[in-house]
NUPAMI-174585 format. One line per field, with one value per atom (N, C-alpha, C, O): atom name; residue in one letter; chain; x, y, z. Coordinates in pm, whole numbers, always signed. Example, Ala and Ser with C-alpha at 12.3 -4.5 7.8 and 13.67 -1.06 7.14 Angstrom:
% residues 2
atom	[N, CA, C, O, N, CA, C, O]
res	[A, A, A, A, S, S, S, S]
chain	[A, A, A, A, A, A, A, A]
px	[+1319, +1230, +1320, +1424, +1285, +1367, +1290, +1341]
py	[-569, -450, -330, -332, -225, -106, +3, +114]
pz	[+780, +780, +780, +846, +708, +714, +787, +804]
END
This chain:
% residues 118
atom	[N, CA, C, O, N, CA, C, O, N, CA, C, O, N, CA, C, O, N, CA, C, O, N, CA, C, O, N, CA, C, O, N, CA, C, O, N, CA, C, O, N, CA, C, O, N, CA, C, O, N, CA, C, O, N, CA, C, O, N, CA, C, O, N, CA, C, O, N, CA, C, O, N, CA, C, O, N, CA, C, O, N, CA, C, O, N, CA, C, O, N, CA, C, O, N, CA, C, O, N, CA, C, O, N, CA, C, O, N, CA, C, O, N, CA, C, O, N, CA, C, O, N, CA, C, O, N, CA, C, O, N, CA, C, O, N, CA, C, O, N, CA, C, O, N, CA, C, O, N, CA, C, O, N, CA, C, O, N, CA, C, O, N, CA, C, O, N, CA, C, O, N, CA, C, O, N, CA, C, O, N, CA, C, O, N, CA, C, O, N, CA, C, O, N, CA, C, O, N, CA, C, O, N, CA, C, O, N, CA, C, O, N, CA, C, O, N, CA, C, O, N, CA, C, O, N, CA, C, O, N, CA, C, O, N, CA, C, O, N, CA, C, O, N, CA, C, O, N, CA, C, O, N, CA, C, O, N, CA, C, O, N, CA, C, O, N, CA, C, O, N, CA, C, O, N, CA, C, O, N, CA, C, O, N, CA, C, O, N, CA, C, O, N, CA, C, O, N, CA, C, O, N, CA, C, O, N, CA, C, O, N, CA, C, O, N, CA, C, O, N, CA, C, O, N, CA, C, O, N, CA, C, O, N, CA, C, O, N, CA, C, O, N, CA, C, O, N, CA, C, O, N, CA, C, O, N, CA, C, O, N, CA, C, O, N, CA, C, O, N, CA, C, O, N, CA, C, O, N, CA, C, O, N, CA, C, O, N, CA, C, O, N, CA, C, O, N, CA, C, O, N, CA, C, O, N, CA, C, O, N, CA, C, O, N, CA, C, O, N, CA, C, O, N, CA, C, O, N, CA, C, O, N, CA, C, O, N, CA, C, O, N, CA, C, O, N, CA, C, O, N, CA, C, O, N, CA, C, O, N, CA, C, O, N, CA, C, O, N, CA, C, O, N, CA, C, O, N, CA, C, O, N, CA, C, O, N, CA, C, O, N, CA, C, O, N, CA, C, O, N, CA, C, O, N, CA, C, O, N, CA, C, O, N, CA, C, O, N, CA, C, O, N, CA, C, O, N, CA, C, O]
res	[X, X, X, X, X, X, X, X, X, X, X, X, X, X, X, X, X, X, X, X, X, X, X, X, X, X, X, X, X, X, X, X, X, X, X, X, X, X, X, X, X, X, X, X, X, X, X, X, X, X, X, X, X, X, X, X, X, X, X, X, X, X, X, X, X, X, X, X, X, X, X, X, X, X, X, X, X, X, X, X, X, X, X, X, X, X, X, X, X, X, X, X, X, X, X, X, X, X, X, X, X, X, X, X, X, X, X, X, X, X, X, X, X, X, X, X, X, X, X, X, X, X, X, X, X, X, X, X, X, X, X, X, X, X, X, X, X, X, X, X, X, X, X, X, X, X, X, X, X, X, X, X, X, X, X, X, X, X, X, X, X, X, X, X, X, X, X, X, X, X, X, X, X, X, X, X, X, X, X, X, X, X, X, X, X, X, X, X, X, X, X, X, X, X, X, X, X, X, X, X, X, X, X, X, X, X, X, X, X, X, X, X, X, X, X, X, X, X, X, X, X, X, X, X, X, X, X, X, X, X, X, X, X, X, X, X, X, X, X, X, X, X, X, X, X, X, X, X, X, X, X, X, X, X, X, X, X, X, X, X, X, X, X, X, X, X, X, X, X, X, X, X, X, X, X, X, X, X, X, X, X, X, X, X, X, X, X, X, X, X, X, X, X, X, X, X, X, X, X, X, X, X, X, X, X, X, X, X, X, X, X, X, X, X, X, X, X, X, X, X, X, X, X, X, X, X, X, X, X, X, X, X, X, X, X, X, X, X, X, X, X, X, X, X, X, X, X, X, X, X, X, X, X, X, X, X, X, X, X, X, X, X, X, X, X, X, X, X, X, X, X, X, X, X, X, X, X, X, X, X, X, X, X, X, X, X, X, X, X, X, X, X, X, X, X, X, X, X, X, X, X, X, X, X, X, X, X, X, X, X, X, X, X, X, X, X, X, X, X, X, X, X, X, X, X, X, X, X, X, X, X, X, X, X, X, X, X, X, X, X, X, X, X, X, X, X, X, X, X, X, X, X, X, X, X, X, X, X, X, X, X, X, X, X, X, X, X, X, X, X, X, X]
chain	[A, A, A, A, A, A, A, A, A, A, A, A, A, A, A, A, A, A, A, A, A, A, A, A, A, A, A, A, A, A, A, A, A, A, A, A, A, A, A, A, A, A, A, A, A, A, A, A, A, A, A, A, A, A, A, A, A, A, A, A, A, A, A, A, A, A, A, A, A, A, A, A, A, A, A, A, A, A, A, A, A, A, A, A, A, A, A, A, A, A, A, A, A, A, A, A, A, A, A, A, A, A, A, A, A, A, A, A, A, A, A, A, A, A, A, A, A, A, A, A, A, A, A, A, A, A, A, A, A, A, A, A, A, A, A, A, A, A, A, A, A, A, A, A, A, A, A, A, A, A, A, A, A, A, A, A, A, A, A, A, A, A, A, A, A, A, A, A, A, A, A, A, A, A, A, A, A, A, A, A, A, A, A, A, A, A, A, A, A, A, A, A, A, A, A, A, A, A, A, A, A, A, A, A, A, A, A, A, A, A, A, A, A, A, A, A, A, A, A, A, A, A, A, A, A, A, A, A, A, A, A, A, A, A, A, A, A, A, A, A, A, A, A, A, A, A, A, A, A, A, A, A, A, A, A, A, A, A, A, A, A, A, A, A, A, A, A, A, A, A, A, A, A, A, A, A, A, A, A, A, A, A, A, A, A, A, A, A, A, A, A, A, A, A, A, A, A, A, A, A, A, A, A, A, A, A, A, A, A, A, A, A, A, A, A, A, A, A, A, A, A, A, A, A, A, A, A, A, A, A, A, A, A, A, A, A, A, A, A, A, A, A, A, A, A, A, A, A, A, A, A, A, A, A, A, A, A, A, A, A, A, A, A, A, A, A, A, A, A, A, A, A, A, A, A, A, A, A, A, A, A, A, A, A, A, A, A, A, A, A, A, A, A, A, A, A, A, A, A, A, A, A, A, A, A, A, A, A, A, A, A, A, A, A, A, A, A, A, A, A, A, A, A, A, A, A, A, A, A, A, A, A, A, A, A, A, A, A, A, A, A, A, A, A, A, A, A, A, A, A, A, A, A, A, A, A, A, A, A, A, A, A, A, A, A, A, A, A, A, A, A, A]
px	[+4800, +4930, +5042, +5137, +5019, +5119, +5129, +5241, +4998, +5008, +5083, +5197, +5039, +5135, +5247, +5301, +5335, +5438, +5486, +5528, +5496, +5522, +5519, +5614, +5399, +5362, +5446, +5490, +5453, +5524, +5432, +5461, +5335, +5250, +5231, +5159, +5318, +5335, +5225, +5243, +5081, +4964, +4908, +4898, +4864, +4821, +4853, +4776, +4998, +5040, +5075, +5139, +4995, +5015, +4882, +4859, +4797, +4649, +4553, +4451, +4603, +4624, +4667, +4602, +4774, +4835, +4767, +4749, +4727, +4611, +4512, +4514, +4407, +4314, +4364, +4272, +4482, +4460, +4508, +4479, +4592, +4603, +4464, +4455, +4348, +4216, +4176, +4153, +4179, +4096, +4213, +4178, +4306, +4375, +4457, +4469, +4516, +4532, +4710, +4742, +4780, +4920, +4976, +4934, +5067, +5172, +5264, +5302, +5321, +5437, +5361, +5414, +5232, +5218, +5196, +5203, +5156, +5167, +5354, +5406, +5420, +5530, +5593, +5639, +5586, +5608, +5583, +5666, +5422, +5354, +5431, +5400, +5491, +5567, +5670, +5670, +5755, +5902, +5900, +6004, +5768, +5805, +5854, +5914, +5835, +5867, +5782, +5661, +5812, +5701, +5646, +5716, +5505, +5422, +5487, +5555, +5450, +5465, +5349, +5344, +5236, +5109, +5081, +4999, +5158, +5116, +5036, +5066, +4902, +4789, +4769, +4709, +4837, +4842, +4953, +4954, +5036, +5236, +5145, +5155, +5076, +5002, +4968, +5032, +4831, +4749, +4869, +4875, +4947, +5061, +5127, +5080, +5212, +5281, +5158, +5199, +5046, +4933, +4960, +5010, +4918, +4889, +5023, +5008, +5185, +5285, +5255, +5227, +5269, +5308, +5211, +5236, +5052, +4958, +5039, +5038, +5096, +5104, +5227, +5243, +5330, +5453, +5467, +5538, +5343, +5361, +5185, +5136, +5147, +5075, +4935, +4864, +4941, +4783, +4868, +4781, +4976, +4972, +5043, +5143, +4993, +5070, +5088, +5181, +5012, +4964, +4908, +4924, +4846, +4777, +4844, +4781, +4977, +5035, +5038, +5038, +5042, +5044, +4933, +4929, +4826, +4703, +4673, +4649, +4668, +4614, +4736, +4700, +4827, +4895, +4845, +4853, +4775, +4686, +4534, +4460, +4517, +4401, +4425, +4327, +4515, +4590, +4598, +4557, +4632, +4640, +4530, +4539, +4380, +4290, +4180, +4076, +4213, +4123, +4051, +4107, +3958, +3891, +3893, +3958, +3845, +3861, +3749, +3791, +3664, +3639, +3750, +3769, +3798, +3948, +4017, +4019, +4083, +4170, +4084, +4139, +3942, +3899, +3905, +3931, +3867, +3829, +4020, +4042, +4096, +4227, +4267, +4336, +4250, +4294, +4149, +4190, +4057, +3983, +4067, +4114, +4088, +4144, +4253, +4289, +4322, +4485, +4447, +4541, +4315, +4267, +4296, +4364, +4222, +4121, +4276, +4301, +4367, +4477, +4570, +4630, +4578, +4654, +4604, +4680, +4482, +4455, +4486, +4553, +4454, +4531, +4583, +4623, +4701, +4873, +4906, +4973, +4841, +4924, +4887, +4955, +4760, +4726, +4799, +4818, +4834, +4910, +5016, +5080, +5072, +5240, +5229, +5327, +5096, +5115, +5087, +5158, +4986, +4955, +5014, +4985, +5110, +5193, +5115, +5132, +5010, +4900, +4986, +5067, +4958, +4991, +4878, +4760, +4974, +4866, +4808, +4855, +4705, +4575, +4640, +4750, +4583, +4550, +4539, +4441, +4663, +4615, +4716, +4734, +4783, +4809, +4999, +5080, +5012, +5147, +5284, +5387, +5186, +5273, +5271, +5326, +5209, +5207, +5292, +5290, +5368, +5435, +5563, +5664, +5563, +5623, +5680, +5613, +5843, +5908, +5973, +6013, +5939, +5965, +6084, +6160, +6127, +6295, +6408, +6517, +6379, +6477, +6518, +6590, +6452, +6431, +6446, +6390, +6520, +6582, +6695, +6768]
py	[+2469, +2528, +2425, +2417, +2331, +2227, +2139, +2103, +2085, +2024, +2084, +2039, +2219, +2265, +2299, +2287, +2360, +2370, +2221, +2230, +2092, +1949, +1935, +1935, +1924, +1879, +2020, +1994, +2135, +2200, +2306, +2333, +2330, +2402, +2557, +2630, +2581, +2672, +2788, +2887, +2756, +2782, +2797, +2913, +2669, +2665, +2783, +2869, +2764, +2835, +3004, +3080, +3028, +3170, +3247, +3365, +3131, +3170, +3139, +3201, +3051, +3061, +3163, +3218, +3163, +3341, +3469, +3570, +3451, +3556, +3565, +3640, +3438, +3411, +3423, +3452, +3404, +3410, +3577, +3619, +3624, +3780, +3857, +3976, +3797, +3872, +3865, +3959, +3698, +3719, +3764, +3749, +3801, +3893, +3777, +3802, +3644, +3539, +3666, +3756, +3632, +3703, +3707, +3631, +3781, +3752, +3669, +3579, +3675, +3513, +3392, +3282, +3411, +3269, +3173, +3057, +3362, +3287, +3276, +3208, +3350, +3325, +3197, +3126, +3176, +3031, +2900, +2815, +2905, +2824, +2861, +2762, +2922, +2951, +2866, +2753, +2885, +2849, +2722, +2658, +2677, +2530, +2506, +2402, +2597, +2614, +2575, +2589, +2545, +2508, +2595, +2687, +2606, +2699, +2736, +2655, +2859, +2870, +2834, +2769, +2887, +2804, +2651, +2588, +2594, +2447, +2384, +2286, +2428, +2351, +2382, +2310, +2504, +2475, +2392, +2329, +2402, +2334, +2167, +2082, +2145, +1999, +1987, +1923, +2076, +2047, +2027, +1917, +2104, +2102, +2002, +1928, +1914, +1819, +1737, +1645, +1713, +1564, +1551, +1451, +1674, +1690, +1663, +1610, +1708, +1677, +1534, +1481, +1474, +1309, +1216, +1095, +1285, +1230, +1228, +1114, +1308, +1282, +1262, +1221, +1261, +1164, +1005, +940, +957, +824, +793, +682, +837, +853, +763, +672, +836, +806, +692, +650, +621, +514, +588, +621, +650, +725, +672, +715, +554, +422, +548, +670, +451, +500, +623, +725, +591, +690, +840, +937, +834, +971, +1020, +1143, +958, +987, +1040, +1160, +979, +991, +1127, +1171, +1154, +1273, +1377, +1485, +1367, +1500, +1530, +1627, +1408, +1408, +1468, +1527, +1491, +1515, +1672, +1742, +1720, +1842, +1901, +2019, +1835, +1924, +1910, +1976, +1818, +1804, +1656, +1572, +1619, +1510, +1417, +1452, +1336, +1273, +1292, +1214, +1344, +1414, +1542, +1543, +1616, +1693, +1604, +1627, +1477, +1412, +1381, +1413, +1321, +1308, +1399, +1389, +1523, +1672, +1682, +1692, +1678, +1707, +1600, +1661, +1467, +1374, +1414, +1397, +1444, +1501, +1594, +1561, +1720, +1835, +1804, +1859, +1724, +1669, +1600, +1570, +1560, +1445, +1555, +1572, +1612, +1755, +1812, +1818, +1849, +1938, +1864, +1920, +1759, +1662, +1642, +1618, +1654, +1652, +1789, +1792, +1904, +2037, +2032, +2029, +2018, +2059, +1984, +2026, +1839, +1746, +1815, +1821, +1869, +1934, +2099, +2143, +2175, +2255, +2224, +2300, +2099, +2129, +2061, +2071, +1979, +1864, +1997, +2006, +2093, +2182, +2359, +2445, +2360, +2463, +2585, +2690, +2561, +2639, +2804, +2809, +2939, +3025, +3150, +3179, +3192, +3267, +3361, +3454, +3357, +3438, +3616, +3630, +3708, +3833, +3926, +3939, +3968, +3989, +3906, +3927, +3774, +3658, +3670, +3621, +3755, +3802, +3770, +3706, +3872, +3935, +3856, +3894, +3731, +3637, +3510, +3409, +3503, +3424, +3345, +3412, +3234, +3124, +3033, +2939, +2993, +2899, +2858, +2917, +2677, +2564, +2619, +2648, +2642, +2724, +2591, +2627, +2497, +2413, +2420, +2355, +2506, +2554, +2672, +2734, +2735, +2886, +2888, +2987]
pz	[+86, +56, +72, -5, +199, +191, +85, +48, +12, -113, -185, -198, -265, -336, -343, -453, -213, -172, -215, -330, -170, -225, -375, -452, -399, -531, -638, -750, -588, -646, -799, -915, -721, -808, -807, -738, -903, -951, -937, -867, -1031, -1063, -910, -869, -803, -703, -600, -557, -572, -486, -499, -426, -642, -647, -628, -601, -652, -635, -474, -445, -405, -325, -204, -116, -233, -146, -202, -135, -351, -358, -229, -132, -273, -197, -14, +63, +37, +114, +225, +337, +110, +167, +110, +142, +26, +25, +199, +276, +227, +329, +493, +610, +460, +546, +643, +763, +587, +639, +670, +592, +783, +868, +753, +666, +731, +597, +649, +573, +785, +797, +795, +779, +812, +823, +638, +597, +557, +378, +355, +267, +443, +396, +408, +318, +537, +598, +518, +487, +487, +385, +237, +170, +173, +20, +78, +30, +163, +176, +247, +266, +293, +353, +470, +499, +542, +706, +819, +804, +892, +991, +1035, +1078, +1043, +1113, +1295, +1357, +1346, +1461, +1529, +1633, +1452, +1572, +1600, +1534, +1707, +1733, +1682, +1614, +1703, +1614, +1431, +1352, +1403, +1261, +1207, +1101, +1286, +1229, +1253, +1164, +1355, +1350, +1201, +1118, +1177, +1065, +962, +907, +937, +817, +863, +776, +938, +941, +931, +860, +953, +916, +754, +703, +678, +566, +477, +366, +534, +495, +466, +358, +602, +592, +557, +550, +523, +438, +298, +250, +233, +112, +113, -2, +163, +182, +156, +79, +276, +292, +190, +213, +142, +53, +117, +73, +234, +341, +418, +493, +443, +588, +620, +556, +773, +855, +948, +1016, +998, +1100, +1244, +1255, +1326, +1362, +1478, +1506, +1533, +1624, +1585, +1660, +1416, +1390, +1383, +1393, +1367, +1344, +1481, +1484, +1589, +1674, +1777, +1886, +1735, +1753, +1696, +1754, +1554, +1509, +1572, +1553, +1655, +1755, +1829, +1873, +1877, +2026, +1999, +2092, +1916, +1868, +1847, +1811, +1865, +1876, +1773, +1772, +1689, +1568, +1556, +1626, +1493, +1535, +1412, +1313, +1412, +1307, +1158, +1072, +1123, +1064, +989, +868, +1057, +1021, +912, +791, +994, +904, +815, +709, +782, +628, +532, +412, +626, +565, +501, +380, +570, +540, +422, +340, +385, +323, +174, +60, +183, +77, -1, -110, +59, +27, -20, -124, +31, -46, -162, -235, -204, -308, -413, -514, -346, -472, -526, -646, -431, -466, -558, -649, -534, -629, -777, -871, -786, -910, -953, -1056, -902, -966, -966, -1082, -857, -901, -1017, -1111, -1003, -1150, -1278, -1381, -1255, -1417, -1438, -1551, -1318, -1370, -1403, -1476, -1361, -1370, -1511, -1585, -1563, -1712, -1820, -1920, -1795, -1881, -1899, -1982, -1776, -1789, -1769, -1832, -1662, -1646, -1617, -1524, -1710, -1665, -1578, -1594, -1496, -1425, -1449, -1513, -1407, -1456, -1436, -1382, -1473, -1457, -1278, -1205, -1262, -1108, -988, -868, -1111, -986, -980, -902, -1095, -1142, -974, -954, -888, -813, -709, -605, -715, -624, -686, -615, -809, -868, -798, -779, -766, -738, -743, -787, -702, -785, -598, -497, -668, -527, -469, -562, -377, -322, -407, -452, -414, -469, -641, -717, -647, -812, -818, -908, -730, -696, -773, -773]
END
C-alpha cells in the first residue's frame, strides 16, 4: 500500500483495500495506508517508513536505517522480502498509471485519487 500510495496507483490501491477489508485488515489502519499517514502500530509505522525510504532513496538507505528496521523487530530476510515486494509493485503501479488501467467490477467503491490530486 505504501508503494502505491507513492507511486500513486490508482488501479493498485483500490484493489488492494479490496483485498484487504476481505481479509478483515482494521479500517484505520486501510485508512491511514489511502491517506499516507503514519501507522499507529510501532512495528508496522517501522515496516511503512523502511518501505517509504526504500523507494525514496531508491534502495541506499545506508546502513543506520537499515539496522533501525532491525531494531524494530524484523530481520533481515524482511528487508529483502520488503525490497522484492516494492520490485513487484513498481512494475504495476508503472503499468497502471502508462495504461490507464480501469477498475475491475466490484473495485468501484474502493476508488482512489493521491490526496494531492484532490
Amino acid at each position: 500500500m505504501t508503494s502505491n500510495y507513492i507511486n500513486r496507483c490508482h488501479y493498485c490501491m483500490a484493489g488492494h483495500t479490496m483485498m484487504m477489508k476481505m481479509a478483515k485488515m482494521p479500517d484505520d489502519i486501510i485508512e491511514d495506508l489511502r491517506e499516507g499517514r503514519t501507522l499507529a502500530d510501532p512495528k508496522l509505522a517501522a515496516l511503512q517508513s523502511f518501505a517509504r525510504e526504500l523507494l525514496e532513496t531508491r534502495g541506499h538507505i545506508g546502513d543506520d536505517r537499515l539496522q533501525a528496521f532491525l531494531d524494530a523487530g524484523y530481520d533481515r530476510k524482511a528487508a529483502l522480502d520488503v525490497l522484492a515486494g516494492l520490485a513487484a509493485k513498481l512494475i504495476s503501479n508503472f503499468t497502471n498509471a502508462l495504461a490507464h488501467t480501469r477498475l475491475d467490477r466490484g473495485m468501484d467503491k474502493y476508488a482512489w485519487v493521491h490526496p494531492d490530486d484532490r
